[in-house]
C-alpha positions as CSV (number, residue, x, y, z in Angstrom):
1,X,80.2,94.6,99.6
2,X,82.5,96.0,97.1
3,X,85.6,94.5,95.5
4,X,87.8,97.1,97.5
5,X,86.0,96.1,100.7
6,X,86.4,92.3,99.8
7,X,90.1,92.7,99.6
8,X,91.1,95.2,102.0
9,X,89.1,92.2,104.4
10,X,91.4,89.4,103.5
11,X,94.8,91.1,103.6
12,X,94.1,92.7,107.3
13,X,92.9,89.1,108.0
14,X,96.3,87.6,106.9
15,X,99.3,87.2,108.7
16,X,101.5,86.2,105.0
17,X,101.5,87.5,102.0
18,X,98.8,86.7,99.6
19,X,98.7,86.2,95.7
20,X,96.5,87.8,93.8
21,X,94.9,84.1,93.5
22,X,94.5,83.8,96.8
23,X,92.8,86.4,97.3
24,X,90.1,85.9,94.9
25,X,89.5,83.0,96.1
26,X,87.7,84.6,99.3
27,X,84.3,85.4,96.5
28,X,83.4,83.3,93.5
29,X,82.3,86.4,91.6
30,X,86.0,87.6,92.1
31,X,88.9,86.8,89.5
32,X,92.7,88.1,90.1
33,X,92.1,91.1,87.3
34,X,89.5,92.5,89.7
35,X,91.8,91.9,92.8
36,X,94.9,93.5,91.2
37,X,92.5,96.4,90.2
38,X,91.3,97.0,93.9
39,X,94.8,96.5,95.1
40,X,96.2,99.7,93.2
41,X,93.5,101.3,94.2
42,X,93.9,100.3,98.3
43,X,97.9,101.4,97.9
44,X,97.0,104.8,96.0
45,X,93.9,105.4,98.7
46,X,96.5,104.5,101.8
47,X,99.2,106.4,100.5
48,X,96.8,109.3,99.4
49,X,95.6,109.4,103.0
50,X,99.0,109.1,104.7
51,X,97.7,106.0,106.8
52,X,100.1,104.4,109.2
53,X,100.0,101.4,107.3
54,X,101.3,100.2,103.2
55,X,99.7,97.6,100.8
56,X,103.0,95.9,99.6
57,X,103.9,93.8,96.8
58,X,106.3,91.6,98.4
59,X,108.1,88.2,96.8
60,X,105.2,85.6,97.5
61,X,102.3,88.3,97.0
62,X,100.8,91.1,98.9
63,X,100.8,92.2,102.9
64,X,99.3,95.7,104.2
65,X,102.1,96.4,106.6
66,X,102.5,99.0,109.2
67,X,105.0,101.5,107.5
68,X,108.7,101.2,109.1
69,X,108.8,104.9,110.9
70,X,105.9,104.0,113.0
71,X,108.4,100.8,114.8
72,X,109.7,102.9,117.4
73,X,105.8,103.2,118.8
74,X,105.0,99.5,118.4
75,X,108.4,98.6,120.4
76,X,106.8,99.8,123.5
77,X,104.4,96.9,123.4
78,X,104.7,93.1,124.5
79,X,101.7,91.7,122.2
80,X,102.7,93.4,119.0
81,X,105.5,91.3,117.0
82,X,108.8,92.0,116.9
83,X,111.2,91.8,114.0
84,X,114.5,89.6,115.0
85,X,117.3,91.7,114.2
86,X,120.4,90.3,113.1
87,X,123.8,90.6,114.9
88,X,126.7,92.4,112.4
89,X,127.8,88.8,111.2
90,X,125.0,87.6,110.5
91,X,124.2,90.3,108.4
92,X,127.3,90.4,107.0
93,X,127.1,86.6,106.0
94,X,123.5,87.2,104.4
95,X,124.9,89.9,102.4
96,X,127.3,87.7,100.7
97,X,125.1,85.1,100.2
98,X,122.7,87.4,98.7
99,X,125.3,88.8,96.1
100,X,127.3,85.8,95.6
101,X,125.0,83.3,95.4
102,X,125.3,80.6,94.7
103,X,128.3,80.1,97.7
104,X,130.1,77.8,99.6
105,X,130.7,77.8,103.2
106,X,134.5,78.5,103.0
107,X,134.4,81.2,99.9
108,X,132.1,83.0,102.9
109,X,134.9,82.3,105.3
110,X,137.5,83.3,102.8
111,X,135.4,87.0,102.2
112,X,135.2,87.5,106.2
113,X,138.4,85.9,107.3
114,X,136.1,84.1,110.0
115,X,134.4,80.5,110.7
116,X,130.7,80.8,109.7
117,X,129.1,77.5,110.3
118,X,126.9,78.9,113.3
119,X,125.8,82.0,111.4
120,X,125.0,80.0,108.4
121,X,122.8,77.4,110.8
122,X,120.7,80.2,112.2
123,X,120.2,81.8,108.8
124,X,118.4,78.2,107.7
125,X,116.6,78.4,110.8
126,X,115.1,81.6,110.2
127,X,114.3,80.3,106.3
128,X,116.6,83.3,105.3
129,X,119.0,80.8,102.9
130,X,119.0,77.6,101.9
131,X,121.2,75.0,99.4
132,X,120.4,75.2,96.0
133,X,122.7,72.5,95.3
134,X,125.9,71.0,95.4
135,X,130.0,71.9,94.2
136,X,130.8,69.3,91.8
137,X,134.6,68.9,93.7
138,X,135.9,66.3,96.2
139,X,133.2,66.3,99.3
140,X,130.8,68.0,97.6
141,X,129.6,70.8,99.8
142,X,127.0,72.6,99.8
143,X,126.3,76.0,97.5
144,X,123.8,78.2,99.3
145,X,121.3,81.2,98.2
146,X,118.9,82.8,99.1
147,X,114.9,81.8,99.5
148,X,111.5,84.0,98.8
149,X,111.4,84.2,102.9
150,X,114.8,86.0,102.5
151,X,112.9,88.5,99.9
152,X,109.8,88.9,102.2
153,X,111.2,90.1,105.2
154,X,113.2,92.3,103.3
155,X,110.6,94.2,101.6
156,X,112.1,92.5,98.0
157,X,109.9,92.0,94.9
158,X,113.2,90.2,93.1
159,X,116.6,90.4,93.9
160,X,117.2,92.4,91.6
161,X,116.0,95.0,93.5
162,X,118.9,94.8,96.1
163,X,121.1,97.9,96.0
164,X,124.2,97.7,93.7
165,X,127.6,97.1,95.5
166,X,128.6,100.8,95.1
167,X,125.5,102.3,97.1
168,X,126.1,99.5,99.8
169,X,130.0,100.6,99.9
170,X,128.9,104.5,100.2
171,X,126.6,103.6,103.7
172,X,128.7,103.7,106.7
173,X,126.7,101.4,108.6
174,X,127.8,98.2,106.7
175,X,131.1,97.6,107.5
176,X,132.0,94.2,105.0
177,X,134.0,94.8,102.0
178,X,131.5,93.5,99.1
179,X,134.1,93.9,96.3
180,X,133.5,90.1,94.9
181,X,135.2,91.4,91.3
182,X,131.7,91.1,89.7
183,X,128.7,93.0,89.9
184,X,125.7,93.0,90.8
185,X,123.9,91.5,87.8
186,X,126.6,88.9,87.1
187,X,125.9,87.9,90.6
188,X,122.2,87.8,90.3
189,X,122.7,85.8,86.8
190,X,124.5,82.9,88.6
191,X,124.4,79.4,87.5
192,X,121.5,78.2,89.5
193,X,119.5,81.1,87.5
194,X,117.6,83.6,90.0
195,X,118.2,81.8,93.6
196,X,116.0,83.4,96.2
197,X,112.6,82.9,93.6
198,X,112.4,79.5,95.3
199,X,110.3,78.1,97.9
């Protein structure tokens, strides 16, 4: 067996991401140099070959993933895993949270001009936010942010590599006004450092 072969093994085996720890864990003779070696090389041969499938370096490690163009085939089938999509104000609350962070419940109601107490519930459910802490004002409530399962699902090394304010403004499929009076790299700077790079 070769490194490659060793590797390529334990992500297909994996249903999470990996590290590049973990991985080399799976052979005593294997250390992560070697594994983040043989993962270039997996992504450049998959890519080379235009196979239906991408290694991916996502927020809590690595996942060979079936590339997004090829969902429409896998929709027609009960065993394969579906994504849970996310109704418009859901997504619209995540968004916030994600360029806000960290937020309080009613500066998210104050931006949509709606309650969102039972968007904000499901959104822990899923493990898509969580609070990073506390207001330091009468009640204390609770300041929310993102979390690295947040990042995963979304394909997101860092949030940094969310899409500035002005190329979510320009797509006509998001319809909440983002305009915080800050951008996006004050917002990613917050004072709970770089929320969503938590467990």
């Amino acid at each position: 067996m070769n490194v490659q072969q060793i590797v390529e093994a334990v992500l297909f085996a994996s249903d999470a991401p990996l590290t590049a720890g973990d991985i080399a864990r799976a052979d005593e003779n294997l250390d992560e140099d070697q594994v983040e070696e043989a993962i270039g090389f997996l992504r450049a041969e998959y890519d080379d070959a235009g196979r239906s499938f991408q290694l991916v370096d996502l927020a809590e490690g690595y996942q060979v993933l079936t590339r997004p163009e090829f969902a429409p085939y896998l929709e027609r089938f009960d065993n394969v895993p579906r994504s849970s999509r996310l109704s418009g104000p859901a997504l619209e609350t995540l968004a916030i949270i994600a360029y806000r962070q960290p937020i309080g419940r009613l500066e998210m109601e104050y931006v949509r001009g709606v309650g969102v107490s039972g968007v904000v519930r499901t959104l822990q459910e899923r493990g898509w936010i969580r609070v990073l802490g506390h207001r330091d004002v009468p009640g204390r409530p609770a300041l929310y942010g993102t979390t690295r399962e947040f990042l995963d699902y979304f394909n997101l090394r860092s949030l940094d590599q969310l899409p500035s304010l002005a190329e979510i403004r320009d797509l006509d499929s998001v319809n909440v006004e983002l305009d915080f009076g800050r951008d996006r790299d004050e917002a990613a700077s917050g004072d709970a450092g770089v929320p969503g790079a938590e467990p």
